[in-house]
CHARMM internal coordinates of N, CA and C (Angstrom, degrees):
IC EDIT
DIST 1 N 1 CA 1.4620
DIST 1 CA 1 C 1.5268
ANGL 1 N 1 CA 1 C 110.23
DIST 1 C 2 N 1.2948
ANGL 1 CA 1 C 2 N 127.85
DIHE 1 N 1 CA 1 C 2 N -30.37
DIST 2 N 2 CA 1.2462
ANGL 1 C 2 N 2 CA 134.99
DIHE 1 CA 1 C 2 N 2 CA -154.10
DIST 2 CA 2 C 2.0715
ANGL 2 N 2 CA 2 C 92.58
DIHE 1 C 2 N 2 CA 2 C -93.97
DIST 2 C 3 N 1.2466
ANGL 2 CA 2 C 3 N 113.37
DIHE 2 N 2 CA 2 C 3 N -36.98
DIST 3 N 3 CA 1.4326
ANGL 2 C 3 N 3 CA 116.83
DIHE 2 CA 2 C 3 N 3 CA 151.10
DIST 3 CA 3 C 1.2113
ANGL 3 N 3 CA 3 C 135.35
DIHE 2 C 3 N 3 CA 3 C -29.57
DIST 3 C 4 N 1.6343
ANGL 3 CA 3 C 4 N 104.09
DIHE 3 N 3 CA 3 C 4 N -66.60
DIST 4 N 4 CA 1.3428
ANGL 3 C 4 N 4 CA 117.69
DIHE 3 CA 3 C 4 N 4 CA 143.89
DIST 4 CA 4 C 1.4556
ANGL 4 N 4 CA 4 C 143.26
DIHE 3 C 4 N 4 CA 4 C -1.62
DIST 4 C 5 N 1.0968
ANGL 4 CA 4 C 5 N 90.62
DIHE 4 N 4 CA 4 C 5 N -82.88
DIST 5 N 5 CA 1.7348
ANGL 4 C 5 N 5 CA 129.79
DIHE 4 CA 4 C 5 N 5 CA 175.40
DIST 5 CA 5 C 1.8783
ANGL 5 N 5 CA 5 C 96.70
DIHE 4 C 5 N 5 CA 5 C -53.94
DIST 5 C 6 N 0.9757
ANGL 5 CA 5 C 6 N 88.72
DIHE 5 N 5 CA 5 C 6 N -85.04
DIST 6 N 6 CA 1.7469
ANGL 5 C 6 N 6 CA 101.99
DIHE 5 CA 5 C 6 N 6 CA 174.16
DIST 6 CA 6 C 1.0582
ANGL 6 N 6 CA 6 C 105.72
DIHE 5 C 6 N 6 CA 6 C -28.87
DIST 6 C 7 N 1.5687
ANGL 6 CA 6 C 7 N 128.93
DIHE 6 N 6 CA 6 C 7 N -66.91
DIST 7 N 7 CA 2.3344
ANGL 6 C 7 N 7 CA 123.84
DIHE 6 CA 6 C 7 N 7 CA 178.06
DIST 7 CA 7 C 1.4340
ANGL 7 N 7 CA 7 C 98.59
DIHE 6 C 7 N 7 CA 7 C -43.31
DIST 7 C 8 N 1.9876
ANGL 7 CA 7 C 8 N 121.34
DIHE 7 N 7 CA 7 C 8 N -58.41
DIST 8 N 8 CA 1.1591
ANGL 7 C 8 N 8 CA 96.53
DIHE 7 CA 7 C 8 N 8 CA 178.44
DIST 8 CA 8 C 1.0565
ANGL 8 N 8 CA 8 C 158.13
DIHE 7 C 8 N 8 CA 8 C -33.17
DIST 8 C 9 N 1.3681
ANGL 8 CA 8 C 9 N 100.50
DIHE 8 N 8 CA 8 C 9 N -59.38
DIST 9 N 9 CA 1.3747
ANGL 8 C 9 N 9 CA 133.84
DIHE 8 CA 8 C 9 N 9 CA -179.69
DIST 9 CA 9 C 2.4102
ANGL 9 N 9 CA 9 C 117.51
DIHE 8 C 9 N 9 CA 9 C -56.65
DIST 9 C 10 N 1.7025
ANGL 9 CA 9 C 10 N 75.99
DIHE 9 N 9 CA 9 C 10 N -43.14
DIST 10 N 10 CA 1.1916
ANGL 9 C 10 N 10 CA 92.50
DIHE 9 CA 9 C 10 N 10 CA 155.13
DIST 10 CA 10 C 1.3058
ANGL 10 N 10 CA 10 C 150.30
DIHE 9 C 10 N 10 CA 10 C -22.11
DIST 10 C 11 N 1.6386
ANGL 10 CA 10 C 11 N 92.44
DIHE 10 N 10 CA 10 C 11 N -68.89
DIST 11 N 11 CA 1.8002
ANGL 10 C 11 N 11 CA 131.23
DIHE 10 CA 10 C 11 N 11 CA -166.52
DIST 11 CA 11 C 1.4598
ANGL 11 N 11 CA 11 C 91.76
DIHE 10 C 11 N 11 CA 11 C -102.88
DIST 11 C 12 N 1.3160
ANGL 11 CA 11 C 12 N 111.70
DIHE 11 N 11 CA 11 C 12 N -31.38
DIST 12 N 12 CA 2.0626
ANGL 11 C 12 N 12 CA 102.77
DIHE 11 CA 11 C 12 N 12 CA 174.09
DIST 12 CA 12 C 1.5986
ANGL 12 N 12 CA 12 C 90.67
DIHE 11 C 12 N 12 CA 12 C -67.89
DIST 12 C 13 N 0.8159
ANGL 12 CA 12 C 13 N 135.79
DIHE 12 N 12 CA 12 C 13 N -70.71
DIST 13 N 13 CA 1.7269
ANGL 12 C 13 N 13 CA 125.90
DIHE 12 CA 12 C 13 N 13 CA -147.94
DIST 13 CA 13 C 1.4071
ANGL 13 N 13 CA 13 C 85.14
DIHE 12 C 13 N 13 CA 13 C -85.41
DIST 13 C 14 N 1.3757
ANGL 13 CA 13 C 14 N 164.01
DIHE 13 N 13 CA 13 C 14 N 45.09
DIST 14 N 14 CA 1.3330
ANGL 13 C 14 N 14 CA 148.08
DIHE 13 CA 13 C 14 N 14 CA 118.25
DIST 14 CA 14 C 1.7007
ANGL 14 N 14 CA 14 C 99.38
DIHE 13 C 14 N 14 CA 14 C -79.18
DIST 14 C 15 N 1.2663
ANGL 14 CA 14 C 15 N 110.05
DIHE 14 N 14 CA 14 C 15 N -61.93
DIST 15 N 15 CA 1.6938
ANGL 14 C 15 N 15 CA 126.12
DIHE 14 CA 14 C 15 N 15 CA -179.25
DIST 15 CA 15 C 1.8654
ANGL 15 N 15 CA 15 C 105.71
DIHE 14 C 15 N 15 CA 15 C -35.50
DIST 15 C 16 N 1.6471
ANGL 15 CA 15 C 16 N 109.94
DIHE 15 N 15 CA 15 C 16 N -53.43
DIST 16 N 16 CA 1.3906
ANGL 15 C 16 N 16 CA 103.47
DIHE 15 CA 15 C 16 N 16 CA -174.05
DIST 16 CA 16 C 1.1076
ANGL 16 N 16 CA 16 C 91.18
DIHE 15 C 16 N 16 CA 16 C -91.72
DIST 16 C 17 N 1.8660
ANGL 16 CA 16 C 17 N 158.16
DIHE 16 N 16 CA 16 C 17 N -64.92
DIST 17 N 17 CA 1.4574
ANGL 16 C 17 N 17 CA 124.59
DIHE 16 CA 16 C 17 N 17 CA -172.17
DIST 17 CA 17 C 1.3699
ANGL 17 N 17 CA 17 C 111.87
DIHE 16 C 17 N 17 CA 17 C -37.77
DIST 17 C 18 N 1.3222
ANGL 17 CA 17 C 18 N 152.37
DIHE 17 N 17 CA 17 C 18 N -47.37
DIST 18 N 18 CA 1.0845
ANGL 17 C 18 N 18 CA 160.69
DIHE 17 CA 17 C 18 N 18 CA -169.20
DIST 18 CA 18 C 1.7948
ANGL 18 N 18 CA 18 C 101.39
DIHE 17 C 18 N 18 CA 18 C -47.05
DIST 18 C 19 N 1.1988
ANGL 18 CA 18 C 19 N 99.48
DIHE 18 N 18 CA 18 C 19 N -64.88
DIST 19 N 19 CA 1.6114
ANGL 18 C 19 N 19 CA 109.94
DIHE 18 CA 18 C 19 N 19 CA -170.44
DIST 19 CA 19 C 1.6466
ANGL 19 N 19 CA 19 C 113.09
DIHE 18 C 19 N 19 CA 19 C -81.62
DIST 19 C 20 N 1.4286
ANGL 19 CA 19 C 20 N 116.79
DIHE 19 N 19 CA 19 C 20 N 1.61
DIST 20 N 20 CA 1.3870
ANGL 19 C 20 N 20 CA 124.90
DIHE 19 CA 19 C 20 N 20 CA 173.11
DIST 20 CA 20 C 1.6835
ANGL 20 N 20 CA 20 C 108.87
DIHE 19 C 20 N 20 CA 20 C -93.63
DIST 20 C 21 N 1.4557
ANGL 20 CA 20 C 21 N 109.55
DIHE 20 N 20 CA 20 C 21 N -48.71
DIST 21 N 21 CA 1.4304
ANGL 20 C 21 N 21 CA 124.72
DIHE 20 CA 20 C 21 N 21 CA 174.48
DIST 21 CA 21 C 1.4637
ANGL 21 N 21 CA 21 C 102.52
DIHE 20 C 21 N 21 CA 21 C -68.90
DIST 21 C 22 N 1.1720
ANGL 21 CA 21 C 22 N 137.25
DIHE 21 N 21 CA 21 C 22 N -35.43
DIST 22 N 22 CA 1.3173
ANGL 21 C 22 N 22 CA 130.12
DIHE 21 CA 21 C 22 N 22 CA 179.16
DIST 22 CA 22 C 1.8822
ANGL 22 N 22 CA 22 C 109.31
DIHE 21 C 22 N 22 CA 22 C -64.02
DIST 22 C 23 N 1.1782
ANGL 22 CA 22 C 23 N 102.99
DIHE 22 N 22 CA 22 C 23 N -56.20
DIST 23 N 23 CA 1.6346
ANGL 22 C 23 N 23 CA 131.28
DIHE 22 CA 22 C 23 N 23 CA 170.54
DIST 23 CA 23 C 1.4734
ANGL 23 N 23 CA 23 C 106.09
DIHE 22 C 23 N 23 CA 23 C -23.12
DIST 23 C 24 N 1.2785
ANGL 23 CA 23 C 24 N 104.60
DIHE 23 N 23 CA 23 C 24 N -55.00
DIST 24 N 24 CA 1.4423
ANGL 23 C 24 N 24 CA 119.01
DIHE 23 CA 23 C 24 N 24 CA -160.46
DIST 24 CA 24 C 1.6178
ANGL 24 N 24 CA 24 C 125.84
DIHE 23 C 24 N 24 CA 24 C -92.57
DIST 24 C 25 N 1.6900
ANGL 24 CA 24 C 25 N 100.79
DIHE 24 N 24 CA 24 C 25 N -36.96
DIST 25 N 25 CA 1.4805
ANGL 24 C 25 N 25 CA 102.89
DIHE 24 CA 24 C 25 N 25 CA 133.89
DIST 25 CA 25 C 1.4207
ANGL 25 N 25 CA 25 C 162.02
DIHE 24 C 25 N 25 CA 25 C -13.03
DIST 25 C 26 N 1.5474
ANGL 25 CA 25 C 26 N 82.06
DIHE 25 N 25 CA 25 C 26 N -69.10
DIST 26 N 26 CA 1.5149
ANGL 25 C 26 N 26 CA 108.52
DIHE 25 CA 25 C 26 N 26 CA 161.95
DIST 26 CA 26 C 1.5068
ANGL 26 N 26 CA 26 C 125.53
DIHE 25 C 26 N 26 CA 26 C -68.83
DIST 26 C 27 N 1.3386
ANGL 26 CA 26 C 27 N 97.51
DIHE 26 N 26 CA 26 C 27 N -43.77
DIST 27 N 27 CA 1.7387
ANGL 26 C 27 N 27 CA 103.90
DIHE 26 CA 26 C 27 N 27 CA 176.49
DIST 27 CA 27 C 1.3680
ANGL 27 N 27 CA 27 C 102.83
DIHE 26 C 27 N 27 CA 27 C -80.70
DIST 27 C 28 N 1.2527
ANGL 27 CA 27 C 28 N 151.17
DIHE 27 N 27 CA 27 C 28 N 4.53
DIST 28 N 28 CA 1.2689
ANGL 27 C 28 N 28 CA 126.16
DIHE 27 CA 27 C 28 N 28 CA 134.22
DIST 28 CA 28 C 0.8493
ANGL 28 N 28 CA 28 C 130.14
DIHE 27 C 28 N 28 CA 28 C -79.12
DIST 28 C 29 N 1.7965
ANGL 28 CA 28 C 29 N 126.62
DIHE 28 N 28 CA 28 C 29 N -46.50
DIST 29 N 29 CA 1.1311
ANGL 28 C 29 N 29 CA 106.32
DIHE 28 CA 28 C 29 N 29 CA 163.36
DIST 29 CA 29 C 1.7334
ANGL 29 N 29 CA 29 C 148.65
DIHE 28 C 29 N 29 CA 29 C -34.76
DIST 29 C 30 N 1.4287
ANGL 29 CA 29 C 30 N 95.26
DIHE 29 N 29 CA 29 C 30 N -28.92
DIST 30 N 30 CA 1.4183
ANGL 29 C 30 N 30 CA 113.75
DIHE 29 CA 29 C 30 N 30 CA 179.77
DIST 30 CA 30 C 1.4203
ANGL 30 N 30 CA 30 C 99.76
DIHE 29 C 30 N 30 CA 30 C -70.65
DIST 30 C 31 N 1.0722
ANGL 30 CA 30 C 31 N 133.11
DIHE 30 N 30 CA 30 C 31 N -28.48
DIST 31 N 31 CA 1.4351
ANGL 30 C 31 N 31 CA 132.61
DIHE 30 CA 30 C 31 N 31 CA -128.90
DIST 31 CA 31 C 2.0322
ANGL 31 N 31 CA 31 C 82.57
DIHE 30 C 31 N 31 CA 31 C -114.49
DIST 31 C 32 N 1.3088
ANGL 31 CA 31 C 32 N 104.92
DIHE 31 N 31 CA 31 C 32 N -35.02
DIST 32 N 32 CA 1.8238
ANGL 31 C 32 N 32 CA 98.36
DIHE 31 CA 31 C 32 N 32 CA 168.41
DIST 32 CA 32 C 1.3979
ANGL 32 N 32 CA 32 C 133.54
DIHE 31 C 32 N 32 CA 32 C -50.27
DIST 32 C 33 N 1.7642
ANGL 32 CA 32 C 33 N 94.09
DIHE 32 N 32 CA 32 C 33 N -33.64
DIST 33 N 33 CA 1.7328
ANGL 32 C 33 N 33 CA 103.21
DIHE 32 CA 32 C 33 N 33 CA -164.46
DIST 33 CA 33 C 1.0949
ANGL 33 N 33 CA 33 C 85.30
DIHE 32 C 33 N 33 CA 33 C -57.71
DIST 33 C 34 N 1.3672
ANGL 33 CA 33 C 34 N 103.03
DIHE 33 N 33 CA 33 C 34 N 153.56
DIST 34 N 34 CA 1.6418
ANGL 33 C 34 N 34 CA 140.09
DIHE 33 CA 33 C 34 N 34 CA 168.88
DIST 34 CA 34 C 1.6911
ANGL 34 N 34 CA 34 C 93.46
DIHE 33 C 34 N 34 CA 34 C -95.37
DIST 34 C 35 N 1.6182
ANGL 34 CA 34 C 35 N 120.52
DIHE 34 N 34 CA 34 C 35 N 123.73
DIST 35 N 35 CA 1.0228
ANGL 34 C 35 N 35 CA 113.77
DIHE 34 CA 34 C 35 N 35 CA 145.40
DIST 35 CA 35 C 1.8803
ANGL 35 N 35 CA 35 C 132.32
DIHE 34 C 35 N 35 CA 35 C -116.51
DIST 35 C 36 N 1.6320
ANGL 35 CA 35 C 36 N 87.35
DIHE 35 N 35 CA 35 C 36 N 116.36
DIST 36 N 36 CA 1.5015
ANGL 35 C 36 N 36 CA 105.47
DIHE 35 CA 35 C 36 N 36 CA -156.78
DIST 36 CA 36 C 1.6626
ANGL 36 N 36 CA 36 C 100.54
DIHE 35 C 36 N 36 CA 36 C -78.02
DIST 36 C 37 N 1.5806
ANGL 36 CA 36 C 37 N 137.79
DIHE 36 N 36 CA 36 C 37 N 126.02
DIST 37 N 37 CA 1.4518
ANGL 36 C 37 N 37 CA 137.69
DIHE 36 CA 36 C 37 N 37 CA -164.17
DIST 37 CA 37 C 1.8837
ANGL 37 N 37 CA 37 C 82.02
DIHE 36 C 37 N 37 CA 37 C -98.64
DIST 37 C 38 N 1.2006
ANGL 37 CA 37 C 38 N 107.03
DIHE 37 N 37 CA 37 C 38 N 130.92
DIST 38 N 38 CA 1.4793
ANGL 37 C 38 N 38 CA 120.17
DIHE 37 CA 37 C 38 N 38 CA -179.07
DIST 38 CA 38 C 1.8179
ANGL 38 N 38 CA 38 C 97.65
DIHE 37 C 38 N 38 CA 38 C -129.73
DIST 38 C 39 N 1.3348
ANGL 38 CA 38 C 39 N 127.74
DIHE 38 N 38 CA 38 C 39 N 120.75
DIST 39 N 39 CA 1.5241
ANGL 38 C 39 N 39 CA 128.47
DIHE 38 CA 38 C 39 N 39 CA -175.19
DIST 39 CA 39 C 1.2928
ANGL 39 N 39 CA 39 C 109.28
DIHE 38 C 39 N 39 CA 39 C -78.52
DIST 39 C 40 N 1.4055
ANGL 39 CA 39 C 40 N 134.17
DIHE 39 N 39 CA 39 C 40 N 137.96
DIST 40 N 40 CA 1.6894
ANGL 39 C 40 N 40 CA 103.63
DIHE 39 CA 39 C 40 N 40 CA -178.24
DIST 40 CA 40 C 1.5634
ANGL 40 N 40 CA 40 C 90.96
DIHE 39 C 40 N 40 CA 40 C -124.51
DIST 40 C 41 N 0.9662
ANGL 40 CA 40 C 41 N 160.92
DIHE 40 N 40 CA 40 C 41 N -167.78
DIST 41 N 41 CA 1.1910
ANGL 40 C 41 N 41 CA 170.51
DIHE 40 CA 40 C 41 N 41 CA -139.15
DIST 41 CA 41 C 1.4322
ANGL 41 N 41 CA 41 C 128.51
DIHE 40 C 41 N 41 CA 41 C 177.84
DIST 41 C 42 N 1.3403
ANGL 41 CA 41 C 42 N 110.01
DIHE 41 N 41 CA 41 C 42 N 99.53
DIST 42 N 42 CA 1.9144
ANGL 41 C 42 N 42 CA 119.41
DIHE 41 CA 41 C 42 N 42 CA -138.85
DIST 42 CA 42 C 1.7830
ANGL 42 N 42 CA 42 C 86.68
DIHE 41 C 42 N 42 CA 42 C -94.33
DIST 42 C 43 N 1.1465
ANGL 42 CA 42 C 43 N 146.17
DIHE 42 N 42 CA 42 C 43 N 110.78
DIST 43 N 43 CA 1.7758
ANGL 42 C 43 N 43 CA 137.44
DIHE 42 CA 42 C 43 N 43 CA 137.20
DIST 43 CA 43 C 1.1301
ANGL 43 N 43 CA 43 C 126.00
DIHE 42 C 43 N 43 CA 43 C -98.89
DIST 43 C 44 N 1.6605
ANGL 43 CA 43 C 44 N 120.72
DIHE 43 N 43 CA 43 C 44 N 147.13
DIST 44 N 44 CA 0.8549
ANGL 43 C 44 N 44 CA 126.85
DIHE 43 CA 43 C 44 N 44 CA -153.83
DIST 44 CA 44 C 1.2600
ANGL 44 N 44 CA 44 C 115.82
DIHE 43 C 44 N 44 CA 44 C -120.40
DIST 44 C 45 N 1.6351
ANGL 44 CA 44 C 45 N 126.20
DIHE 44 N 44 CA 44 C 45 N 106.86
DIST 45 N 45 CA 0.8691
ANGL 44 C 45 N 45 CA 104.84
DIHE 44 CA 44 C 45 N 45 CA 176.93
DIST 45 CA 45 C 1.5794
ANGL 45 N 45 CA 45 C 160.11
DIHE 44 C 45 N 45 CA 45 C -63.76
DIST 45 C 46 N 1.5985
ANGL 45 CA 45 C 46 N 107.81
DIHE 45 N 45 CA 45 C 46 N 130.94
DIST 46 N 46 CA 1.8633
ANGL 45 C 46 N 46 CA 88.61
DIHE 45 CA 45 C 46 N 46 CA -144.03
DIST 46 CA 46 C 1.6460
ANGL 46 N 46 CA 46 C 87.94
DIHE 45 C 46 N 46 CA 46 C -98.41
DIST 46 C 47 N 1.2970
ANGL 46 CA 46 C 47 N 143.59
DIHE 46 N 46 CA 46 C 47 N 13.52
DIST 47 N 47 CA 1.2777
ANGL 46 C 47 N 47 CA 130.27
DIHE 46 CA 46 C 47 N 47 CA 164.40
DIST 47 CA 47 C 1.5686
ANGL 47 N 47 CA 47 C 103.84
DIHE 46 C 47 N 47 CA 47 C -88.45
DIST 47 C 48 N 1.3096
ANGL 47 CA 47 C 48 N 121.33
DIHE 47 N 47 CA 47 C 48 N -35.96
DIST 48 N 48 CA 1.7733
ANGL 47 C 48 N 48 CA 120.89
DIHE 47 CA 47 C 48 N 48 CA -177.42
DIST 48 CA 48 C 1.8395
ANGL 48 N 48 CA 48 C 105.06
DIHE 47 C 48 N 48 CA 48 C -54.33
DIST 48 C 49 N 1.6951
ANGL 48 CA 48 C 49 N 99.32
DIHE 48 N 48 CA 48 C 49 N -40.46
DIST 49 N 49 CA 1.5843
ANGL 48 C 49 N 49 CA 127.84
DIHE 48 CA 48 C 49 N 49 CA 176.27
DIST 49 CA 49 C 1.7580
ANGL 49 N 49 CA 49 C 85.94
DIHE 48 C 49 N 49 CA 49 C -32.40
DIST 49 C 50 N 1.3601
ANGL 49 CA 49 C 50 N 77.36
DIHE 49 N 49 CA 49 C 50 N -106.62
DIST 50 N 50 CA 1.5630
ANGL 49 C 50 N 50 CA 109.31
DIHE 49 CA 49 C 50 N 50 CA -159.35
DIST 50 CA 50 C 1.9605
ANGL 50 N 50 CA 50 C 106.18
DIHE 49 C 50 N 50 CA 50 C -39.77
DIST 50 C 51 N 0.7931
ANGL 50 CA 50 C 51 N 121.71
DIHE 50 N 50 CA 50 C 51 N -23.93
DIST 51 N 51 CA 1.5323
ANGL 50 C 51 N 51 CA 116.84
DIHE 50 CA 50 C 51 N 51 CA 169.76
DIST 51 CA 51 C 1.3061
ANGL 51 N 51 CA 51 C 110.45
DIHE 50 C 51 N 51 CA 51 C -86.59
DIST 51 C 52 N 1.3930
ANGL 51 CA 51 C 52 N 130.00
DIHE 51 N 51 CA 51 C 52 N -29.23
DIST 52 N 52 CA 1.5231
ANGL 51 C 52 N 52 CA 113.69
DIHE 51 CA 51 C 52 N 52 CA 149.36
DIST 52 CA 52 C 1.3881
ANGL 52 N 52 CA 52 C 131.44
DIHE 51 C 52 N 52 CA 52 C -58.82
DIST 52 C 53 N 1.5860
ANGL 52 CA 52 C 53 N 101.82
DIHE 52 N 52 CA 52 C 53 N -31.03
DIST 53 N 53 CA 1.5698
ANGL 52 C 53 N 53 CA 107.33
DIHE 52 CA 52 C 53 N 53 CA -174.91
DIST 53 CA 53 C 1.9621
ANGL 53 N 53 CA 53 C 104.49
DIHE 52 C 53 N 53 CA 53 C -63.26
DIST 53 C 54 N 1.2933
ANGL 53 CA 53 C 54 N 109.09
DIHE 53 N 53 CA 53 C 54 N -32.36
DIST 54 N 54 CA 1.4411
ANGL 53 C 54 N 54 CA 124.17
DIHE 53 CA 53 C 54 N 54 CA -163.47
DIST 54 CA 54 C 1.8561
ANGL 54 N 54 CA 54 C 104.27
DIHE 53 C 54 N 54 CA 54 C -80.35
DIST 54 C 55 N 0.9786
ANGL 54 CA 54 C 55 N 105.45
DIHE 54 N 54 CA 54 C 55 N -13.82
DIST 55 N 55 CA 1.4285
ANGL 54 C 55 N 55 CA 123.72
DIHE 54 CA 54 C 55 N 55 CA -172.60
DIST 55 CA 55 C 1.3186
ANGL 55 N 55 CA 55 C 107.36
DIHE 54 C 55 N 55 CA 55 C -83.81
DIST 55 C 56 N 1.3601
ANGL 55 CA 55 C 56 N 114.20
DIHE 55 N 55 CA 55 C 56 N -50.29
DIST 56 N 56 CA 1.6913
ANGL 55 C 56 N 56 CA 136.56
DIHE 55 CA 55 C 56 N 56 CA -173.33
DIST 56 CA 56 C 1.8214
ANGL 56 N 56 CA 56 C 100.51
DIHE 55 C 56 N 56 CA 56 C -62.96
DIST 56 C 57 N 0.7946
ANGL 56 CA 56 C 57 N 103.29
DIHE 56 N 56 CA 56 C 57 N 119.39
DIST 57 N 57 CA 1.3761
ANGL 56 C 57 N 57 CA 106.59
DIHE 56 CA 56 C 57 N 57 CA 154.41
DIST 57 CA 57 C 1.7893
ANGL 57 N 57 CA 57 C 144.67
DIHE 56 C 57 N 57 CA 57 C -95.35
END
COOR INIT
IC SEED 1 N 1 CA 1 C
IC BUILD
């Protein structure tokens, strides 16, 4: 029984190092992206507009 215990105990602390080292991974990686602010400039077309508006009844 005390065997037992021991595989458990084992495969628990492989299972949670596993999911701590994974954890931490990830949050650096995330933590690299560069986020670059690029402006984009939205217009609207007001002839597509107005020929839908004329359409609508």
């Amino acid at each position: 029984m005390k065997n037992l215990h021991k595989i458990i105990a084992l495969f628990a602390f492989i299972f949670i190092t596993g999911i701590i080292v994974t954890a931490i991974s990830i949050n650096t990686s995330l933590n690299k992206i560069e986020t670059t602010e690029e402006a984009v400039e939205i217009q609207k077309d007001t002839l597509y507009l107005l020929k839908v508006k004329k359409k609508t009844v």
